[in-house]
C-alpha positions as CSV (number, residue, x, y, z in Angstrom):
1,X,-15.5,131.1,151.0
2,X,-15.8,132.2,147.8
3,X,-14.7,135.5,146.3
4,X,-15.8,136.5,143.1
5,X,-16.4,140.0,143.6
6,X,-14.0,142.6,141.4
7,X,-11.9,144.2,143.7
8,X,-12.4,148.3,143.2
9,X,-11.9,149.4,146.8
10,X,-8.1,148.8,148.7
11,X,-7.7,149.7,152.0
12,X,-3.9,150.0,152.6
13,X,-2.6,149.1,156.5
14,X,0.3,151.3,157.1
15,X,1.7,153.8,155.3
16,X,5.5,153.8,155.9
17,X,7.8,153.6,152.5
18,X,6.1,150.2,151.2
19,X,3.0,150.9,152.2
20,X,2.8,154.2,150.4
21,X,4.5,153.1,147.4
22,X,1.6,150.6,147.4
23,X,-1.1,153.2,147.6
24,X,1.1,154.9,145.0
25,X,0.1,151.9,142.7
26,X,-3.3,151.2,143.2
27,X,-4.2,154.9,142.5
28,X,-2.4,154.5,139.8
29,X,-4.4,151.2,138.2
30,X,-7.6,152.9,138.7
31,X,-8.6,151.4,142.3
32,X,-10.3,153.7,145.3
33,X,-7.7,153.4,147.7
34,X,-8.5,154.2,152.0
35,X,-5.2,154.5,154.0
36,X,-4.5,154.2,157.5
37,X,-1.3,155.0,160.0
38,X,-1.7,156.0,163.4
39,X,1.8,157.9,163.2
40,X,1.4,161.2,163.4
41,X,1.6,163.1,160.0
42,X,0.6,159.4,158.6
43,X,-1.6,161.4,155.9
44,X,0.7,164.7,154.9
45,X,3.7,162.3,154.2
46,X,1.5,159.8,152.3
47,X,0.1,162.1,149.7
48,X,3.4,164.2,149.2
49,X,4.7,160.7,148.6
50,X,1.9,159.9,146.4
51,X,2.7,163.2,144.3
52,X,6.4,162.8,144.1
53,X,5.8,159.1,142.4
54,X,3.4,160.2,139.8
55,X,5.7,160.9,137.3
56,X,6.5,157.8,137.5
57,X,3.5,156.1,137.1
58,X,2.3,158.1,134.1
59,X,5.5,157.1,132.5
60,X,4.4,153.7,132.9
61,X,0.5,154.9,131.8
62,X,-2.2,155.6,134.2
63,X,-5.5,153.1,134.1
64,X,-8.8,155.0,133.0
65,X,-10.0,156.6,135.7
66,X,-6.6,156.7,137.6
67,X,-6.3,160.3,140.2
68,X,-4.3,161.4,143.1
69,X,-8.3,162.3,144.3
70,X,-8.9,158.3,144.7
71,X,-7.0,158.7,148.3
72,X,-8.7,158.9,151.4
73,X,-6.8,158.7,154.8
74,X,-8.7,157.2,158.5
75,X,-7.0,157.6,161.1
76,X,-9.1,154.4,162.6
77,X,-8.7,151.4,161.4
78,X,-12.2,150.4,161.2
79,X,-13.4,153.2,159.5
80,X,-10.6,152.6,157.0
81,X,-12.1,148.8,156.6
82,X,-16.0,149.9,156.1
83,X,-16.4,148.4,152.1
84,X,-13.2,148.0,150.9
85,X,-12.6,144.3,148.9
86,X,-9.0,143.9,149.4
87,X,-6.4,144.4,152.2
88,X,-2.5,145.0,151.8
89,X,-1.0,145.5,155.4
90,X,2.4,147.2,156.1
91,X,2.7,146.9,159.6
92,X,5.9,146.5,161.6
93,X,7.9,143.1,161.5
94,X,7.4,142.0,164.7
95,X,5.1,138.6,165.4
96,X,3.1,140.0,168.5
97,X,1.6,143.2,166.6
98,X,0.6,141.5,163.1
99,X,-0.9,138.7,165.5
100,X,-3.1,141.3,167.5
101,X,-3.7,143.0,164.0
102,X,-4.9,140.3,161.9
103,X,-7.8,139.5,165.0
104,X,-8.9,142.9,164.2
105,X,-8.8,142.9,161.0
106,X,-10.7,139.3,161.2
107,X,-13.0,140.4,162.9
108,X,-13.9,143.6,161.4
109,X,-13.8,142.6,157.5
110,X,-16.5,140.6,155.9
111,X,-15.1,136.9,155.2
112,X,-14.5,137.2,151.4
113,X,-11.7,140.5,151.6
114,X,-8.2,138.8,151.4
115,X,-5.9,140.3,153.7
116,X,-2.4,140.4,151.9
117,X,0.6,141.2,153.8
118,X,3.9,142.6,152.4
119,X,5.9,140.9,155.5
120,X,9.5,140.0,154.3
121,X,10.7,137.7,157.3
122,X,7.5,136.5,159.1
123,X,5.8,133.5,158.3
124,X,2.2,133.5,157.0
125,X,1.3,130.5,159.2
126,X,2.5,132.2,162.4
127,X,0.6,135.7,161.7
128,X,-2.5,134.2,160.5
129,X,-2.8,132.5,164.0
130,X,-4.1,135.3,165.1
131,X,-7.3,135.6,162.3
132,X,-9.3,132.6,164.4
133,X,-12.4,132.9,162.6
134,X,-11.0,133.3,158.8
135,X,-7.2,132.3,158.3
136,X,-7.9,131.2,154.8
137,X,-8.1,134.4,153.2
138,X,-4.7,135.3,154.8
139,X,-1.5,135.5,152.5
140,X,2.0,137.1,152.0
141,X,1.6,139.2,149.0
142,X,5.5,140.5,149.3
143,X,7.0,143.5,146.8
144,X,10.2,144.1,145.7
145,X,10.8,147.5,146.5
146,X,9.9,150.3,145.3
147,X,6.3,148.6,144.8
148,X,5.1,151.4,142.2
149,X,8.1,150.5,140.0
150,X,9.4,147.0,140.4
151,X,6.7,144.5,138.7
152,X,7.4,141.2,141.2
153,X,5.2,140.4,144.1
154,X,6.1,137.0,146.2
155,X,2.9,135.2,146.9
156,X,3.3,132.6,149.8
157,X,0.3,131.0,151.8
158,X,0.1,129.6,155.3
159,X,-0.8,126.4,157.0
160,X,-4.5,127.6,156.4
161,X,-4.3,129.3,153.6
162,X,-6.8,128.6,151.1
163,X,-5.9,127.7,147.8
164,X,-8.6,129.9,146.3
165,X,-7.1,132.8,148.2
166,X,-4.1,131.9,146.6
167,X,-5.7,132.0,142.8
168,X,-7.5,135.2,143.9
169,X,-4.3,137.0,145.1
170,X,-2.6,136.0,142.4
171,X,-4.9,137.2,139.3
172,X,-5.1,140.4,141.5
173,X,-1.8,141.2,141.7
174,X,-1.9,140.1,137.6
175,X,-4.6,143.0,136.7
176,X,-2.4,145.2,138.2
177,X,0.8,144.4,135.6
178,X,2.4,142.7,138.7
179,X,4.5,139.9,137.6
180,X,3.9,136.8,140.4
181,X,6.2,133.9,141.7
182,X,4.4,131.8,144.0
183,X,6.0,129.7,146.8
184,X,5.4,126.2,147.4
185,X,7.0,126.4,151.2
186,X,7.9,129.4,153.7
187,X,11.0,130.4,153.6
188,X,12.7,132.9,155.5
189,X,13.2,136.3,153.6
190,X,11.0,134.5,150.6
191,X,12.9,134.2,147.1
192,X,13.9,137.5,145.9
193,X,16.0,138.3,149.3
194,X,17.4,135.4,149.8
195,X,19.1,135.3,145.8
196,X,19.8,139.2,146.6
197,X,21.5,138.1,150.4
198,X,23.7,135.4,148.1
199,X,25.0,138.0,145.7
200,X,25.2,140.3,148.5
201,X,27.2,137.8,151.1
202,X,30.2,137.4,148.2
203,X,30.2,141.3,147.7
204,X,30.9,142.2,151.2
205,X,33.4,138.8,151.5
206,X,35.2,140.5,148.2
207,X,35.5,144.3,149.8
208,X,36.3,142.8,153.5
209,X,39.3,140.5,151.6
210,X,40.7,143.6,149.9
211,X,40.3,141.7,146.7
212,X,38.6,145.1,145.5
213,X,36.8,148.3,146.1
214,X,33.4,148.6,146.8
215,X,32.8,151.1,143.7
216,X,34.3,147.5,141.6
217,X,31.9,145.2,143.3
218,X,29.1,147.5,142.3
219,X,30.6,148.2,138.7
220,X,31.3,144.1,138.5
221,X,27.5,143.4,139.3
222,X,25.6,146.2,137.5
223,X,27.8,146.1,134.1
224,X,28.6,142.1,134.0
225,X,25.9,140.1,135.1
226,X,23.4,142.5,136.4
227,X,22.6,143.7,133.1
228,X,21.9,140.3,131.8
229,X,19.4,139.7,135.1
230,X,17.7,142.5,133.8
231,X,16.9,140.7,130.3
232,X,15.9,137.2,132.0
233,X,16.8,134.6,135.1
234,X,19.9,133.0,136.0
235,X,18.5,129.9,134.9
236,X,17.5,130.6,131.8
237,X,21.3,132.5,131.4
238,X,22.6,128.9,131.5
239,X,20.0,127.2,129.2
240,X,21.8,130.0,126.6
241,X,25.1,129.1,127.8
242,X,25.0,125.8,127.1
243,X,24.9,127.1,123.2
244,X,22.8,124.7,120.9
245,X,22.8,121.5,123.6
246,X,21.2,124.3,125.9
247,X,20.6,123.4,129.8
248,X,21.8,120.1,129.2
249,X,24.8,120.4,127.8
250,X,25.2,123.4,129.9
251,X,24.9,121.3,133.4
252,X,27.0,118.3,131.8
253,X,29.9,120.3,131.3
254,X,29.9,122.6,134.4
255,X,28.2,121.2,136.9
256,X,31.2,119.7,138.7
257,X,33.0,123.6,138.3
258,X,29.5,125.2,139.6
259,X,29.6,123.1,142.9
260,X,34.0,123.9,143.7
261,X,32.7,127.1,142.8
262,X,30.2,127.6,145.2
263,X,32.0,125.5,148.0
264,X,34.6,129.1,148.1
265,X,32.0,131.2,148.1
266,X,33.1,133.6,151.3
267,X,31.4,133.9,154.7
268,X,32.2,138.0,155.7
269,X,32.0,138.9,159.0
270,X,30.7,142.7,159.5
271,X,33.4,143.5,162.0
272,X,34.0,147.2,162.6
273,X,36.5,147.5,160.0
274,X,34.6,146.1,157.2
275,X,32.0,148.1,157.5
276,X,34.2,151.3,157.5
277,X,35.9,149.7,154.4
278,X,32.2,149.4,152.8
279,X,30.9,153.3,154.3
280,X,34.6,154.4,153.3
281,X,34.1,153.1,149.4
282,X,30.2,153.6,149.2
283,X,30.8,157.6,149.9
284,X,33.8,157.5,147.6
285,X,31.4,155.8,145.0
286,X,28.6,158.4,145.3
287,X,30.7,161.3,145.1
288,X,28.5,164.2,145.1
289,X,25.4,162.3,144.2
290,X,22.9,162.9,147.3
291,X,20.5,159.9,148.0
292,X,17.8,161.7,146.7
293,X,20.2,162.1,143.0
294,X,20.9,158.2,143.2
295,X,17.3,157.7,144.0
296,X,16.2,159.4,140.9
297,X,19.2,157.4,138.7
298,X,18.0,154.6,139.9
299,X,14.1,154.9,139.0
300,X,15.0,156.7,135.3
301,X,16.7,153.7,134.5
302,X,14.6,151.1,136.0
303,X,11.7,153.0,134.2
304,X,12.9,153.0,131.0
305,X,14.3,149.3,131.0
306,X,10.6,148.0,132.3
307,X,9.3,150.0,129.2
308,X,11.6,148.1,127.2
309,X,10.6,144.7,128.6
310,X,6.9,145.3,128.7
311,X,7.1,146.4,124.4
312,X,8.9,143.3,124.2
313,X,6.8,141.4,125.9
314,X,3.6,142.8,123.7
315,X,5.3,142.3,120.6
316,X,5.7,138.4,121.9
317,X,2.3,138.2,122.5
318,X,1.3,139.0,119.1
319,X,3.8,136.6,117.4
320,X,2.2,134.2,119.3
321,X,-1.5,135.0,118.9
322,X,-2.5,132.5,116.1
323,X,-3.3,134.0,113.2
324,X,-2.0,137.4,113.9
325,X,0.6,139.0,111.5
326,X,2.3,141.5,114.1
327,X,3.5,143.5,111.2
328,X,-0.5,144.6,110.4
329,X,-1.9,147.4,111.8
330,X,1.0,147.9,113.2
């Protein structure tokens, strides 16, 4: 199989709160974008979602060409299939259905259309079972949510999954300003979750121990380390925090302290109780703030600190073009 042809046309499988933020973004890039749902009101509830996040993505800059009017809705999924050159599918989580829905999709789609899948626990090898005639051009292509905001997409093949889907998924996702990891083995939950279930496992442990509210956890993370996450990895953290000897000095002298460390770690269990603790200092957190106010906090900022990354990021790349002076022209 080879698949060279430029992808222009995205049919999106599901329309639920990933799969519209999807849509959301391909509009957004410039693409023709055909949706599908069979719940009812699939369509009204897609566009108004559409409409509320293009603020958003003009803030980040539209592609030429980019319009709400790029979004057409089937309510059958053939008819949602007829010419498009990519898939993403946002179905529900459960083995049985994305089996049944990758034969169709299989065997409705011309062999060289990649059917992505923003699955967060299934495995590709399992779902792709059910494509008989062309697993190979079956992959995870997993978001971090919102999709029309946050920049990473997890990219994990199956047992059959071709390596040049693999390349093709990935530039994809690239022309689109996505920023890709790629997995070398399945994993449940991926990357992204399972770091985020880590963090997440302490913070509960912490609130269920009384060692402090849940308003402290959340002021801990977000002004202590989470603001440094937002600049670069945890890895590369510790390559600075080794100071000039870098990650080597940095593992020779904590190494030993980073393994006690992580041998304490807690193990919460979600009894009753806990959980009232954690509803109890979540609403005392939010105050008045309405989900929908939090929502829009949390987007404003996220907004304007991917702004500030991607300048940075363009200013690197024209220190490092050779033979450009980044100061000229400038």
């Amino acid at each position: 199989m080879t698949m060279t042809k430029p992808i222009r046309r995205v049919a999106v499988v599901g329309t639920g709160v990933i799969g519209a933020s999807w849509a959301a973004l391909f509009l957004a890039k410039g693409l023709q974008v055909i949706a599908t749902d069979p719940a009812p009101h699939a369509e009204v509830s897609l566009r108004q979602f559409v409409q509320a996040a293009w603020p958003a993505l003009e803030r980040l800059g539209l592609a030429p060409g980019a319009s709400q009017a790029n979004l057409a809705f089937a309510a059958a999924l053939g008819e949602a299939l007829v010419g498009v050159d990519f898939v993403q599918e946002n179905g529900p989580e459960r083995l049985d259905f994305k089996q049944k829905l990758y034969g169709q999709l299989d065997a409705l789609l011309p062999p060289d259309v990649i059917i992505a899948s923003s699955s967060s626990g299934l495995p590709m090898s399992e779902m792709q079972k059910g494509a008989a005639l062309h697993p190979e051009r079956c992959v995870i292509g997993h978001p971090f949510n919102p999709p029309h905001v946050i920049p990473l997409v997890e990219i994990v093949g199956g047992n059959q999954t071709s390596e040049e889907t693999i390349r093709r998924a990935q530039a994809f996702y690239g022309e689109l300003g996505k920023r890709t990891v790629r997995l070398n083995k399945e994993l449940p939950g991926h990357v992204a979750n399972r770091l985020q279930a880590a963090v997440m496992r302490e913070a509960y442990y912490l609130v269920s121990e009384d060692v402090l509210s849940a308003a402290d956890v959340d002021t801990a993370l977000s002004w202590g380390p989470g603001l440094r996450w937002g600049v670069m990895g945890a890895i590369m953290l510790n390559h600075l925090g080794g100071g000039p000897g870098g990650i080597e000095h940095f593992l020779n002298q904590f190494a030993g302290s980073l393994m006690t460390s992580w041998s304490n770690l807690g193990q919460p269990v979600l009894t009753p109780e806990v959980q009232k603790k954690v509803i109890d200092g979540v609403h005392a957190e939010a105050g008045s703030r309405t989900i929908e106010d939090l929502e829009a906090e949390r987007d404003d900022i996220l907004l304007g600190l991917i702004e500030l990354r991607t300048r940075r990021q363009a200013r690197t790349a024209q220190i490092d073009e050779p033979g450009r002076d980044p100061d000229v022209g400038s």
